[in-house]
N, C-alpha and C positions, 0 to 999 in steps of 0.2 A: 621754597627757593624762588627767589626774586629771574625775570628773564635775561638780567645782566646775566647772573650766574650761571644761569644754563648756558648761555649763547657763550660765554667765556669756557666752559666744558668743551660744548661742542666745536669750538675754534682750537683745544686744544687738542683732541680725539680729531681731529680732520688736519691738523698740520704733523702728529704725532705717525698716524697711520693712513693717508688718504685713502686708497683700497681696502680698508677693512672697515670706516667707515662710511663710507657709500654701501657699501655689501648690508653691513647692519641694518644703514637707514634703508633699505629696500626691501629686507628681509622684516623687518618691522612692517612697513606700509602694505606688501603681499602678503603678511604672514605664512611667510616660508623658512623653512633650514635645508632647503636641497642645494650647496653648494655648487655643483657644476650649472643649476639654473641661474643664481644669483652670479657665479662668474659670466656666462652669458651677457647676462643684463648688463652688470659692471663695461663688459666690455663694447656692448652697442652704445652704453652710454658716454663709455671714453671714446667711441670711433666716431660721434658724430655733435660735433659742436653746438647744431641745433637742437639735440634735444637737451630739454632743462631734468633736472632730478627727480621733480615734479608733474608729471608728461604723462600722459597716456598712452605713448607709443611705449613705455615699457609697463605698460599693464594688459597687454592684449594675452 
């Protein structure tokens, strides 16, 4: 699979469901399944502009 096709997935999986995407791509990167932690995160991450998805402030 070519990176069009992925980025074209994943533009559809993040317009389809934005919160359950972000939760994934988090729970991927910390490998985690604790849902109330990854809502957590979700939610520092929607309450603060400056942080990117990519950040360190939700890896501490």
């Amino acid at each position: 699979m070519e990176y069009n096709e992925v980025r074209k997935q994943l533009e559809t999986m993040m317009n389809t469901n934005y919160k359950a995407f972000i939760m994934a791509l988090i729970a991927i990167e910390r490998d985690m399944d604790n849902e109330a932690t990854l809502q957590e995160l979700y939610n520092l991450y929607m309450d603060n502009d400056r942080i990117l998805l990519l950040n360190d402030v939700l890896y501490r």
